[in-house]
N, C-alpha and C positions, 0 to 999 in steps of 0.2 A: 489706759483703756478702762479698768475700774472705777477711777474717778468720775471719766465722763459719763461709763453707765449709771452709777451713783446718784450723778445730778441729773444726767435725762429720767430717770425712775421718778427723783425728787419734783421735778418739775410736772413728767406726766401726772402721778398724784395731786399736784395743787389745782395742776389745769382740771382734774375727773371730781375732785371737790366743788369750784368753782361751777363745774357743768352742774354736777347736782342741786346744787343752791337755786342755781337759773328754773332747772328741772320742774322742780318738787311744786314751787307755785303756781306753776303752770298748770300742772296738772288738775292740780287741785281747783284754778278756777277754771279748769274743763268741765272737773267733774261737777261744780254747781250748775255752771250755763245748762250743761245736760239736766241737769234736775228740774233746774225751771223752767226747759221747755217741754218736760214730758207733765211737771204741772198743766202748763200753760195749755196742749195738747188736749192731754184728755179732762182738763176743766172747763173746756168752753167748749163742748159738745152739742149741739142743736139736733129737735130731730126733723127732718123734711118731712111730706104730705104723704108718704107712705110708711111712716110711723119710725124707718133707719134711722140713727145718730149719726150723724154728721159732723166730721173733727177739722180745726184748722189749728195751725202754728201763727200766733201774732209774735211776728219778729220782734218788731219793735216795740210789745213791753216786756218778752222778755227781757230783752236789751237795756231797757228803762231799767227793771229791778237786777240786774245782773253790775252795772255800773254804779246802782245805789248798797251792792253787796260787796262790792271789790274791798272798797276800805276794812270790813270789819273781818271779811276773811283773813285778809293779808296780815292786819293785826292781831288776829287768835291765833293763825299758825305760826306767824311769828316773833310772838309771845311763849306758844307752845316748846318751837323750836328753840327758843335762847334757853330755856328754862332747863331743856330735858340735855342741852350742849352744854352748859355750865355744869350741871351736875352729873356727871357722864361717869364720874368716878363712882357716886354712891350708888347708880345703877348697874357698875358693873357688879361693884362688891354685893350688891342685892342679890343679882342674877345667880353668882354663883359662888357666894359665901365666904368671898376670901378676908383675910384679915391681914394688918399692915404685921411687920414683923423687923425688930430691931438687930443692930452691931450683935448686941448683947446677947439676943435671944438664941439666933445664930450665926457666929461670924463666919462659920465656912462659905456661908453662902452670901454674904454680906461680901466679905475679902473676895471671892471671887468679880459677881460684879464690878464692883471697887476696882478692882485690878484691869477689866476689859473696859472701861471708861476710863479711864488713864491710857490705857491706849490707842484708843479710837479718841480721846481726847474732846469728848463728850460729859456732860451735868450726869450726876448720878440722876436715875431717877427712884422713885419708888419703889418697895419688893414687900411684897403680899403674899402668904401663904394660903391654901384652899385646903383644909383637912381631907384630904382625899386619900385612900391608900393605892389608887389605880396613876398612871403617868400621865400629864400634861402641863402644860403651860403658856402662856400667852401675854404679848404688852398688850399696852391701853395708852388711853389719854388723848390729848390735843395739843397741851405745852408743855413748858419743861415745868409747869406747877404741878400736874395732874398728870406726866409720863410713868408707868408704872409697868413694872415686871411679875407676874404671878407665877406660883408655883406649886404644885400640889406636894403634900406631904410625901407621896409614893412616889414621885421623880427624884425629890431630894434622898431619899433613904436608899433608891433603887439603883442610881447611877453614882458612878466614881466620877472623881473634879472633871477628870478630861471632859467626860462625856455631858456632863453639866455646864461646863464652859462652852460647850459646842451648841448648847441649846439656847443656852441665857445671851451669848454672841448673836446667834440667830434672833433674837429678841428686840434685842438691845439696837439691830440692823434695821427692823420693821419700824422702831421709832424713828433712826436716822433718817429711813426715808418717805414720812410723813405717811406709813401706809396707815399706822394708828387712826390717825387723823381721818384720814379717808374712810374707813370702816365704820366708824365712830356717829361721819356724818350719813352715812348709807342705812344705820343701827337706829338713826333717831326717825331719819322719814320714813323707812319700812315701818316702824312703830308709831306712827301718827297715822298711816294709810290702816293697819291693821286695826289700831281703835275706832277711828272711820267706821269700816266696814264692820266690827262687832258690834257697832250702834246700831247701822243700818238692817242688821240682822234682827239683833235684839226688836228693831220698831217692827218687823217686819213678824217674829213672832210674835208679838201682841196685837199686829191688828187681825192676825189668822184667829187668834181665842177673841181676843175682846168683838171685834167687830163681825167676826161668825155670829158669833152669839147673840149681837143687839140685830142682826137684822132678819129673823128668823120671824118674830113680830110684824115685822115691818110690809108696806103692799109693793107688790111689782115694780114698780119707779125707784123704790129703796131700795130693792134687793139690786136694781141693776145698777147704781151709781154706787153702793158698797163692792160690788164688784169691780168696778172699773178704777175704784181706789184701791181696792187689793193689786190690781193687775198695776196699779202704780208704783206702789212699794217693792212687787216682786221684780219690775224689771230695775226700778233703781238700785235691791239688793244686789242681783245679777251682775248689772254694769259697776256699780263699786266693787262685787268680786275678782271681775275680770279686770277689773283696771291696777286693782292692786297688785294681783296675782304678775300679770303685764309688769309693773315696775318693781317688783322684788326679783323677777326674771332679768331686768335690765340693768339691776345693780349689781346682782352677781355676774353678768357679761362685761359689765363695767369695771369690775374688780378684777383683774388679770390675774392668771394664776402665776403667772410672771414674778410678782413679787416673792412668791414662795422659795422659787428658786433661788433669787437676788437675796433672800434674808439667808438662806444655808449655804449661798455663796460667801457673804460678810460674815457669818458666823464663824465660816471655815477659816477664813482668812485673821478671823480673831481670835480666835481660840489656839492658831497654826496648826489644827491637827483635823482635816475634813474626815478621816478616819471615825475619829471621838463622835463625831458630829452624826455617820452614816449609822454608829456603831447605837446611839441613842435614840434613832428616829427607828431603827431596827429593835430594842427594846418598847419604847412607846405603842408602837405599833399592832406589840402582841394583846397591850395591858393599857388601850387606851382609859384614861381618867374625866371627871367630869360629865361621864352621860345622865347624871342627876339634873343636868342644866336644861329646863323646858326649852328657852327660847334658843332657836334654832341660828339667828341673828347676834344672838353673842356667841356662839359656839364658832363664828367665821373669823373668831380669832384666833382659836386655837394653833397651836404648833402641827396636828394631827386631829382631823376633825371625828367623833367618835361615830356619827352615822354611817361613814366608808364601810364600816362593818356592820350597816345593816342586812341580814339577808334578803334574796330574794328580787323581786323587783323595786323595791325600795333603794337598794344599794345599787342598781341599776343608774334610779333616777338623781340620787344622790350625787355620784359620778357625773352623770352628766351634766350637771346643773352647781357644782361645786365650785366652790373659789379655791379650794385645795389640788393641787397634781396628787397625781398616784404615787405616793408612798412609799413603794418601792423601786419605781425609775427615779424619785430624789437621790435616793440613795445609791443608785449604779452610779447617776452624776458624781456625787460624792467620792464615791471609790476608785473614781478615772483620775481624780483630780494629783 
């Protein structure tokens, strides 16, 4: 029965990558068509014999420049995307500071690893340390070039082998079953949608200064067509808001908390001691590590995400909207086991 949950997890994953893939440009040339018909819209404005402007939609040049736009979108985003997927390693190490770490440097933690890849009969992969004195830890990557284990300083010094093995298994499980992979690709389009919409913002505060300001000069005819190009900008800032907002919601519905469970299942099952495992996720929990990491989208790889402990209504929203289970029903699972 393990097995086959293993590979149905394995498979669901590639299928929620491949959906993404499909997804992501989709969206994206939604979101232009939308752009050039709220140009199109309120730039060809007439005013009738009682002085009202008058707005229509011409389909078909939307249509025209939206089909003359396909190509060079598809190629920036997916220029964008190989770029930000190939180097997916030096973005994590960015995000959150970790550094590669040798045999030599530390082999307790080395020999461990070492040891639960010989037995799950898996490629070592890489083990990065995060100077951290708080607890967590997290894989990475997309193959077995770039598969990587992180670890904060304060988990290694804070927990015994047991309970490190219970973690680093739990790790070591998230690669086996491509959920790395999957996060990885959810991490690069939230970050392409999110640069998106800080452009559209950024345009959108400069034409509130800049073009405030030149049309104060300006006669009545100016002031209403600067206006009607503000109200352009503002609804396109809006609808890129909403749309983003929309699919960073639908990646973390997409990301099952399911998997969480599934990696502290195979971690239990590797380490043999689910005890070690509840006993660690019961330490971390008190002393989560890593809330220095801004971006909210690498934090969803955490072992224990550190927001759960936001107060307030934030920890609210947090929870509900999390790719992580509650933290301590993991742990009663664990203890039944």
């Amino acid at each position: 029965m393990k097995y086959v949950g293993m590979h149905t997890q394995i498979r669901r994953n590639n299928m929620l990558t491949g959906i993404l893939l499909l997804m992501f440009p989709v969206i994206i040339l939604g979101m232009v068509w939308v752009f050039l018909a709220l140009v199109n819209y309120f730039g060809s404005g007439v005013y009738d014999q009682y002085g009202n402007i008058v707005r229509h939609l011409d389909a078909s040049v939307v249509n025209h420049y939206f089909v003359n736009t396909i190509p060079w979108v598809v190629i920036g985003v997916g220029a964008w995307f190989l770029i930000a997927y190939f180097s997916n390693t030096a973005m994590v190490r960015a995000a959150t500071g970790s550094r590669p770490v040798t045999r030599k440097e530390n082999p307790r933690i080395y020999n461990i690893v070492e040891n639960l890849c010989i037995a799950c009969n898996m490629d070592m992969p890489k083990i990065n340390i995060v100077d951290d004195p708080q607890l967590n830890a997290f894989a990475s990557g997309i193959d077995k070039k770039s598969y990587t284990v992180t670890l904060t300083t304060g988990i290694i010094n804070r927990l015994n082998d047991d309970e490190l093995a219970g973690v680093i298994g739990h790790e070591l499980t998230h690669i086996r079953n491509h959920d790395t992979r999957l996060l990885i690709t959810s991490i690069i389009f939230v970050g392409i949608v999110s640069t998106i919409m800080s452009l559209v913002v950024q345009m959108m505060y400069n034409a509130f200064w800049f073009g405030g300001m030149s049309h104060r000069s300006s006669n009545d005819e100016d002031n209403r067509s600067s206006g009607l190009s503000m109200l352009v900008v503002f609804v396109i800032a809006a609808l890129c808001c909403a749309v983003a907002y929309l699919f960073t919601l639908l990646t973390r519905f997409a990301i099952s908390r399911k998997r969480e469970y599934m990696a502290d299942a195979g971690g239990a099952e590797l380490c043999g001691n689910p005890l070690a495992l509840a006993s660690a996720l019961r330490k971390i929990s008190g002393d989560p590590g890593l809330e220095n990491v801004k971006r909210d989208d690498i934090a969803q790889l955490f072992i224990i995400h550190p927001q759960h402990f936001a107060p307030g209504l934030t920890s609210f929203f947090s929870s509900l909207f999390s790719t992580h289970p509650d933290t301590r029903k993991r742990i009663e699972i664990l203890e039944q086991f």
